[in-house]
C-alpha positions as CSV (number, residue, x, y, z in Angstrom):
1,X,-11.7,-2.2,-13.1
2,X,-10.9,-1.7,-16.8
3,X,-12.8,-1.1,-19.8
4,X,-12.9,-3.9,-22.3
5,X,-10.4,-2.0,-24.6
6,X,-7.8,-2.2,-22.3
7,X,-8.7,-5.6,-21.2
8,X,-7.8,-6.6,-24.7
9,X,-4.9,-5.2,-25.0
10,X,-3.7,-6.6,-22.0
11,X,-5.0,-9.9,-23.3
12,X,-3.3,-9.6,-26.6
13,X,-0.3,-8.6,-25.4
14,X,0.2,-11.5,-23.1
15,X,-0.9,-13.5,-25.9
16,X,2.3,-12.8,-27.5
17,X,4.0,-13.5,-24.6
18,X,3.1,-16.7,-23.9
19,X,3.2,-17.6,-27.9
20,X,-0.7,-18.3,-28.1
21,X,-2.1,-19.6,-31.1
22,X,-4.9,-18.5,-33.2
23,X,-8.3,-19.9,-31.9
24,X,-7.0,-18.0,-28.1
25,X,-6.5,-14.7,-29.8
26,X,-9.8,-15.4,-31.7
27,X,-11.9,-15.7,-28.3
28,X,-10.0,-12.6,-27.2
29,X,-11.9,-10.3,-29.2
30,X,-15.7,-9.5,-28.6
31,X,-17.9,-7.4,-31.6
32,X,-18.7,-4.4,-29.1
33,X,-15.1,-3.7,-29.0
34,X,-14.4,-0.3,-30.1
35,X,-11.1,-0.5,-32.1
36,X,-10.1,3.2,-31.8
37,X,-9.9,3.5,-28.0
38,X,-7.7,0.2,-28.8
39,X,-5.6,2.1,-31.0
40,X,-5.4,4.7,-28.7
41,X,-4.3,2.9,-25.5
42,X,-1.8,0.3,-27.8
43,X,-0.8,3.7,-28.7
44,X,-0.1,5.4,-25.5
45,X,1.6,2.1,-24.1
46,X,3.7,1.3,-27.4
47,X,2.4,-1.6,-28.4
48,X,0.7,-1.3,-31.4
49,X,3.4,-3.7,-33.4
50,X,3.1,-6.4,-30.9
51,X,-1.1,-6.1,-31.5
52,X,-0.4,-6.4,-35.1
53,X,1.9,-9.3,-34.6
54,X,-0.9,-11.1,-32.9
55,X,-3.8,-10.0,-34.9
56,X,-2.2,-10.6,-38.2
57,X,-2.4,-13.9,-38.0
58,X,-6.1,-13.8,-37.5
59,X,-7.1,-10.9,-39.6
60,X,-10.6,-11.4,-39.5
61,X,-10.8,-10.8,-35.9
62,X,-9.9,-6.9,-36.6
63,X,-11.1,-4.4,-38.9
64,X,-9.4,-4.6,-42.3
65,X,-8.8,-0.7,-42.1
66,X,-7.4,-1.1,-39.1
67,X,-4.7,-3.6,-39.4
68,X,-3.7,-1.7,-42.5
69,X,-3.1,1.3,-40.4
70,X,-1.0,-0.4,-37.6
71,X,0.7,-2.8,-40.6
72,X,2.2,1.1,-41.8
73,X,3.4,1.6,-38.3
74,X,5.4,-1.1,-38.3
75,X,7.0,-0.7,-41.3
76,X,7.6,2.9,-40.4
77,X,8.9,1.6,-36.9
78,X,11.2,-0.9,-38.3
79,X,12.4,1.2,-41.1
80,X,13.4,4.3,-38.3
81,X,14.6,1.5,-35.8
82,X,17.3,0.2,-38.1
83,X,18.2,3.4,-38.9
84,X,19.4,3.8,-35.2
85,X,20.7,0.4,-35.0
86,X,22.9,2.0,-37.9
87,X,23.7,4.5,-35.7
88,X,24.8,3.2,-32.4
89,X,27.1,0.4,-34.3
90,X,29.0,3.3,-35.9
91,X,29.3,5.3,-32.6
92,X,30.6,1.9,-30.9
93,X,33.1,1.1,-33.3
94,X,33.6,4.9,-33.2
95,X,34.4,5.0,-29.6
96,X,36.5,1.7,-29.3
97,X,38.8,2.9,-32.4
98,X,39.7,5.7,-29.4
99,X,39.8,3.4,-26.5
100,X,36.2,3.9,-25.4
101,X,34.6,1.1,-24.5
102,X,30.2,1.8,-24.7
103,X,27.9,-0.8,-23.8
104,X,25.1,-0.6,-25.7
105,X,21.7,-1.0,-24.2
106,X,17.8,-0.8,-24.3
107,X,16.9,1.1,-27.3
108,X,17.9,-1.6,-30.9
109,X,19.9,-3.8,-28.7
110,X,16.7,-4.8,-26.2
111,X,14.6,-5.4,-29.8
112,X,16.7,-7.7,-30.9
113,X,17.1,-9.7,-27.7
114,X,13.9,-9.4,-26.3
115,X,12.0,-9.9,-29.2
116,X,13.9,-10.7,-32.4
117,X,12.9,-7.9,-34.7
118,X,13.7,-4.7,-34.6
119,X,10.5,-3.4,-35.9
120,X,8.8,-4.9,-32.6
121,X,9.7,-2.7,-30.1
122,X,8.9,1.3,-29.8
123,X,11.7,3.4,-28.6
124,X,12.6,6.9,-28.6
125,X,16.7,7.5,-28.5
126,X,19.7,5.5,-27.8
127,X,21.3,4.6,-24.5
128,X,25.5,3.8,-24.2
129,X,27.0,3.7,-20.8
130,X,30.8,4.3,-20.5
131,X,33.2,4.8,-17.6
132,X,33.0,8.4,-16.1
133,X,37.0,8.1,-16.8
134,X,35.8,8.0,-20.6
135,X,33.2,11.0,-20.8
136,X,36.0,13.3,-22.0
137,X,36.8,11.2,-25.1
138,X,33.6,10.3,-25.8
139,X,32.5,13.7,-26.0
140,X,35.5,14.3,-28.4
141,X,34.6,11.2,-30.8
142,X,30.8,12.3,-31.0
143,X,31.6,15.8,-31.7
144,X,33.9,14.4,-34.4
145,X,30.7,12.1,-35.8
146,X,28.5,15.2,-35.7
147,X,26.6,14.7,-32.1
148,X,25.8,17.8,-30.3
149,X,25.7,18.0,-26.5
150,X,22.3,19.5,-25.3
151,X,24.1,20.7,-22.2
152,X,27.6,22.1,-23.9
153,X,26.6,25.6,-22.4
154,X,27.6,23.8,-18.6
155,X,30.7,22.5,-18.0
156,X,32.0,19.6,-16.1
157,X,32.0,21.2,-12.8
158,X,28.1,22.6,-13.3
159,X,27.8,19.0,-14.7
160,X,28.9,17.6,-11.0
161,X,26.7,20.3,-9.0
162,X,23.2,19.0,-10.7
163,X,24.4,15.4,-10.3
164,X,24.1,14.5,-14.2
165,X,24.3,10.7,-14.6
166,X,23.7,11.1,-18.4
167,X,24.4,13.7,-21.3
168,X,22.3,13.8,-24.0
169,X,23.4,14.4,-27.9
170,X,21.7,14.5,-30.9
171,X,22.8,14.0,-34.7
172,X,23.3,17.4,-36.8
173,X,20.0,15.8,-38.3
174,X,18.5,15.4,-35.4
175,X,17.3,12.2,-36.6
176,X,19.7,10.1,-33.7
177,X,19.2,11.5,-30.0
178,X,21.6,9.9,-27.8
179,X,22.0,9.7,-24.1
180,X,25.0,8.8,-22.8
181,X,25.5,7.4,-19.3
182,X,28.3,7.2,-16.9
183,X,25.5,5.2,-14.5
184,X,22.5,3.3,-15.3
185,X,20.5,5.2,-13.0
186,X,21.1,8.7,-10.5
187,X,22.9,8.2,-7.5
188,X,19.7,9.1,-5.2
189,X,18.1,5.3,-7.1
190,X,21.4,3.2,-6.3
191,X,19.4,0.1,-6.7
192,X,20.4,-1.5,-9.6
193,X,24.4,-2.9,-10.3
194,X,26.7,0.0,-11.4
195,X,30.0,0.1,-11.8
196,X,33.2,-1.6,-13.2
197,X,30.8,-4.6,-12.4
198,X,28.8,-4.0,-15.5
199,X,31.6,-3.5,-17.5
200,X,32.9,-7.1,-16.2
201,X,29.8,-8.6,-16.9
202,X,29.1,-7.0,-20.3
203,X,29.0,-9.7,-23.4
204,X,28.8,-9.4,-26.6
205,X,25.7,-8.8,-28.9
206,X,25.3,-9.0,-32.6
207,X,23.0,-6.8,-34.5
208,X,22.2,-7.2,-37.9
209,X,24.5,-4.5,-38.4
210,X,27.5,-5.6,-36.4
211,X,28.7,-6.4,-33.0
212,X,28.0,-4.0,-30.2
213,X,28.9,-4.7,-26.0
214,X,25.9,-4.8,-23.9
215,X,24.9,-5.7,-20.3
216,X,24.4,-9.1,-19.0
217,X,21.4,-10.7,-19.0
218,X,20.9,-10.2,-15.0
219,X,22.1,-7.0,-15.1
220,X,20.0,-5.6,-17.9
221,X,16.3,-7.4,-16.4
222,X,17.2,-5.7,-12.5
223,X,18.0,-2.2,-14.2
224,X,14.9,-2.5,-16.5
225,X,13.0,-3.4,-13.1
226,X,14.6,-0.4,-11.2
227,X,13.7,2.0,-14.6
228,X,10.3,0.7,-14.2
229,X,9.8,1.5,-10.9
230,X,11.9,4.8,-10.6
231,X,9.2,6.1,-13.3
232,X,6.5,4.6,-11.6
233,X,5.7,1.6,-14.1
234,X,3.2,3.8,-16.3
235,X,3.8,2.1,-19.4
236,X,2.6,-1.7,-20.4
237,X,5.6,-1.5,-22.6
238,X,8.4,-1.6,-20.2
239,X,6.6,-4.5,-18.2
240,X,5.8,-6.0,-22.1
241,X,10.1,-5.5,-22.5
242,X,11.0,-7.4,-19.7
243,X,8.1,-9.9,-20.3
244,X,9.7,-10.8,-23.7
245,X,13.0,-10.7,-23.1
246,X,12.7,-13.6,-19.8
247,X,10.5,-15.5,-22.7
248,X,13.4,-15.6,-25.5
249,X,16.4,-16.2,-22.8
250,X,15.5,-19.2,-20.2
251,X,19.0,-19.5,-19.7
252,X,19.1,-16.5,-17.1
253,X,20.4,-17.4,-13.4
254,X,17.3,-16.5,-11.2
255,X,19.5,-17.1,-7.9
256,X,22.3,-14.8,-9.4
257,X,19.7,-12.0,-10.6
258,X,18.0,-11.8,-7.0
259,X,21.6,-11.8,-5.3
260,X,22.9,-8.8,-7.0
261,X,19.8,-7.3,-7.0
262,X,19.9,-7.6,-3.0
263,X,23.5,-6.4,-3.2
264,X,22.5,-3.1,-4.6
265,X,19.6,-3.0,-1.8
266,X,16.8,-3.4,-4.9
267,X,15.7,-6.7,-4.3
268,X,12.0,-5.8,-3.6
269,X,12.3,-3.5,-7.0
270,X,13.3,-6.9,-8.5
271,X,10.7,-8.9,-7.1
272,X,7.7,-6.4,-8.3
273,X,9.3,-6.2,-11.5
274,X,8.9,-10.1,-11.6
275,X,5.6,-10.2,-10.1
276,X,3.8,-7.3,-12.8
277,X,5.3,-10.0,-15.7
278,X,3.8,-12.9,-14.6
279,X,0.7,-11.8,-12.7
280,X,-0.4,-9.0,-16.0
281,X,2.0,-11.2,-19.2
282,X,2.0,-15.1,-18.0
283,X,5.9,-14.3,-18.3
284,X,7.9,-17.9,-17.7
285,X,8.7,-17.2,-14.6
286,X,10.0,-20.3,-12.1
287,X,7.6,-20.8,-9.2
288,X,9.8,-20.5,-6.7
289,X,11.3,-17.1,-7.9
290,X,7.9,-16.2,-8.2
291,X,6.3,-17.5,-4.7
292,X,9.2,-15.0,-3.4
293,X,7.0,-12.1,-5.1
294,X,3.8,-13.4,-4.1
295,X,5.0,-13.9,0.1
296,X,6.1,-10.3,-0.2
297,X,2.8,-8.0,0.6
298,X,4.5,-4.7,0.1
299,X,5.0,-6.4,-3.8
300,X,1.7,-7.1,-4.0
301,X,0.2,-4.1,-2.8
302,X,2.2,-2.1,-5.0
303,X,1.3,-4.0,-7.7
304,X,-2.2,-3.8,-7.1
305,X,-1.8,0.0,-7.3
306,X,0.4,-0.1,-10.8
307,X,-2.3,-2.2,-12.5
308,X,-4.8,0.2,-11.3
309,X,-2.9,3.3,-12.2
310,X,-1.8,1.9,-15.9
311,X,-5.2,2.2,-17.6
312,X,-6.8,5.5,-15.5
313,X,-3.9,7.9,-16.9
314,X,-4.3,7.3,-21.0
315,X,-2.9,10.6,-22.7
316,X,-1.3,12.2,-19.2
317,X,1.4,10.7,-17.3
318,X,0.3,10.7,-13.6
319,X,2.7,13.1,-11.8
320,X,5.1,12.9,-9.0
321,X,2.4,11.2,-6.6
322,X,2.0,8.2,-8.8
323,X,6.0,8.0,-10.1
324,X,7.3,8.6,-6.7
325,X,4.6,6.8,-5.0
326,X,5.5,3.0,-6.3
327,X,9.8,3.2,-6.0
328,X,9.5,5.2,-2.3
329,X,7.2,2.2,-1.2
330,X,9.5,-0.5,-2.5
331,X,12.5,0.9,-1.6
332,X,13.5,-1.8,1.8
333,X,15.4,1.0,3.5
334,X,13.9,3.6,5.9
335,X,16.9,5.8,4.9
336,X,16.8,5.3,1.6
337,X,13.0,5.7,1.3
338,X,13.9,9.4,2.9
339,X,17.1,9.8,0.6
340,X,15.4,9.4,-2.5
341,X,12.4,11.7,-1.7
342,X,14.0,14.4,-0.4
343,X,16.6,14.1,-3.7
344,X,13.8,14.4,-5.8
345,X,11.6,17.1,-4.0
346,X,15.0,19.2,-3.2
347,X,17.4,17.9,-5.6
348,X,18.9,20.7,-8.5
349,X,18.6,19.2,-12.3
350,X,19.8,19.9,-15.4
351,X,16.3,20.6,-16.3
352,X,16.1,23.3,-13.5
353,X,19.2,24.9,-15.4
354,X,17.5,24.6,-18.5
355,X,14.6,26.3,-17.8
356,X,16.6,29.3,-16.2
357,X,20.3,29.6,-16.8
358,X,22.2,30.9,-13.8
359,X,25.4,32.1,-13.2
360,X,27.5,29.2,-11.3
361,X,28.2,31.4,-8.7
362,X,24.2,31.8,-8.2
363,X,24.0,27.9,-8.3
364,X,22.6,27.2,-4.7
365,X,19.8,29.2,-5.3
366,X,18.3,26.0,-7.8
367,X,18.0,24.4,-4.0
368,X,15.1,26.9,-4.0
369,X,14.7,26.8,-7.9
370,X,13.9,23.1,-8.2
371,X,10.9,23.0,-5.6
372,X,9.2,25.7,-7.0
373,X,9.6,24.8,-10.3
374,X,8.1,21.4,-8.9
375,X,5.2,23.0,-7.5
376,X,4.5,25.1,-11.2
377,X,4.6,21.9,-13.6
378,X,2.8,19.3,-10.9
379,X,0.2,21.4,-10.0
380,X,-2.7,21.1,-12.9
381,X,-1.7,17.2,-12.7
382,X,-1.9,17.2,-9.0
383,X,-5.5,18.8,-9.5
384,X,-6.1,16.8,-12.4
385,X,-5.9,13.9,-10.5
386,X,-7.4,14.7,-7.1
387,X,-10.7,15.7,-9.2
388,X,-10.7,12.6,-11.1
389,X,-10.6,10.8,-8.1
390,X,-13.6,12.6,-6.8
391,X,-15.4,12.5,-10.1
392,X,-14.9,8.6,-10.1
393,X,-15.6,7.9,-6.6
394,X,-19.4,9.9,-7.7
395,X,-19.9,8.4,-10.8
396,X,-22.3,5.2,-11.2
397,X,-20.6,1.9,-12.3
398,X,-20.2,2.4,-16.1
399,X,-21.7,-1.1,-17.5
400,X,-19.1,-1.2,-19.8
401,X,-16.3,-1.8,-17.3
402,X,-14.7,-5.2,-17.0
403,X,-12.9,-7.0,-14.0
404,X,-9.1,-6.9,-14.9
């Protein structure tokens, strides 16, 4: 059950998806529609541009005030957006003048292939994998460009104890933050193609601002499905991203995408990926490919429990028991359901280091460090959660709700 805010914006989003026209988005939008809680769950999914896409070519089915507002955000996004798209060309071209090579991906580059315009897609940083061969030159060309490492106080060996799979920088402005990976995704989530594979597979992208290397289309939609999951898919956007970009590229190779994925042991992750776009988006996706998600009931049961969970959370991210809860169930493997819980429940991290710089000779005590510090952040969420459930379970059906 959802209210008909987020019912809306559901709607609205898929619209765009599936490329509806006018009169559709028109019969969308009801009168008792309260276009702040809109506003505040477009918000907290990043969406808002996509809502004025779609509404502003039907502006009297929103108030004028409001489109206004939005219409600012978007030229605000796109404005900041191509200032990074700047920025991660000159770090590319950068880092192959020294023998680097960086594919770029997610951040401008996922805009522009998944939905054309830059100014379209909310993001926070930029994201360049290189080889772990590389990270010692890279490091030397961003220094040289004026990018400072967040973690230059720990050194390559500390780097290796917390298992660091990505470094982040930011600009002497701090207008660019940067994380750069030597894998898509920590060791203890294998689930996804990594690799000299990638780097194989990478092809060429053009930005409006030049060329930069990126993934392949198979292997950027399985590692957006495995970031989804591994964070618990809490945000409309990344199922919105993956949505978009099956809807501009029909060419992709379904039977090669659910191979590797299976490879890697994430086929499941794949297939609930697959089954959040059609089922919540109308995403183009084959009927065989996704007949494959539907015969699955550990899909659809997790599924059941992400669209549940997306709405219920506005304005506080749901805490381990919700982000573990979905990749620990989809994981295939009984061993690697138990390897990537107790990694994350025992697991030291650079944010454990952060928090309270040790010596490295006192470096096994963040074995002990990391739970506890666990327990202190989680807590009021935990809490948070467990009354909310209570408090929902007493509460009379709010007239207001609508059937998702």
């Amino acid at each position: 059950m959802i209210s008909r805010e987020a019912e809306l914006v559901v709607n609205l989003v898929s619209a765009y998806v599936r490329g509806a026209d006018g009169e559709s988005v028109a019969a969308m939008v009801k009168p008792e529609i309260d276009w702040n809680e809109v506003e505040r769950i477009a918000t907290w999914h990043a969406v808002v541009p996509i809502l004025y896409q779609v509404l502003a070519a039907r502006p009297d089915c929103a108030p004028a005030e409001q489109l206004a507002r939005w219409h600012g955000t978007v030229r605000a996004n796109r404005v900041r957006n191509a200032y990074l798209e700047n920025a991660v060309v000159r770090i590319a071209k950068a880092l192959a003048d020294r023998g680097v090579t960086a594919l770029a991906f997610k951040g401008p580059v996922l805009a522009a292939a998944a939905y054309g315009d830059p100014g379209l897609r909310e993001f926070i940083d930029l994201d360049i994998l290189v080889r772990p061969s590389d990270l010692g030159p890279c490091r030397a060309t961003l220094a040289a460009l004026g990018y400072r490492s967040e973690y230059s106080g720990l050194s390559d060996e500390g780097k290796a104890f917390f298992q660091s799979y990505q470094e982040t920088f930011n600009s002497d402005d701090w207008l660019v933050p940067l994380d750069v990976h030597s894998r898509l995704n920590p060791r203890y989530f294998a689930y996804a193609p990594e690799g000299e594979a990638l780097f194989r597979r990478a092809v060429e992208f053009e930005l409006r601002s030049g060329g930069v290397k990126t993934l392949s289309n198979t292997d950027l939609v399985i590692h957006l499905c495995a970031h989804g999951a591994k964070h618990g898919w809490d945000s409309l956007g990344w199922i919105l991203d993956i949505a978009a970009f099956v809807r501009r590229n029909p060419e992709i190779d379904w039977r090669s995408m659910l191979n590797d994925a299976a490879a890697a042991g994430g086929r499941r992750l794949l297939l609930l990926g697959i089954y959040l776009i059609r089922d919540l988006l109308k995403a183009p996706i084959p009927e065989e490919v996704m007949a494959l998600a539907l015969g699955d009931r550990v899909v659809t049961r997790i599924a059941a429990g992400v669209k549940r969970g997306l709405f219920s959370n506005i304005g506080r991210r749901g805490g381990v028991i919700g982000e573990w809860s979905a990749p620990a169930r989809a994981i295939e493997s009984t061993r690697g359901r138990i390897r990537y819980v107790a990694a994350r429940a025992l697991g030291p991290t650079i944010e454990d280091w952060k928090s309270l710089p040790l010596p490295r000779p006192l470096y096994p005590l963040y074995y002990a460090v990391h739970p506890l510090r666990m327990a202190f952040t989680q807590a009021p969420r935990i809490f948070r959660s467990l009354v909310g459930i209570s408090t929902h379970a007493a509460k009379p059906r709010d007239p207001r709700l609508a059937e998702a």
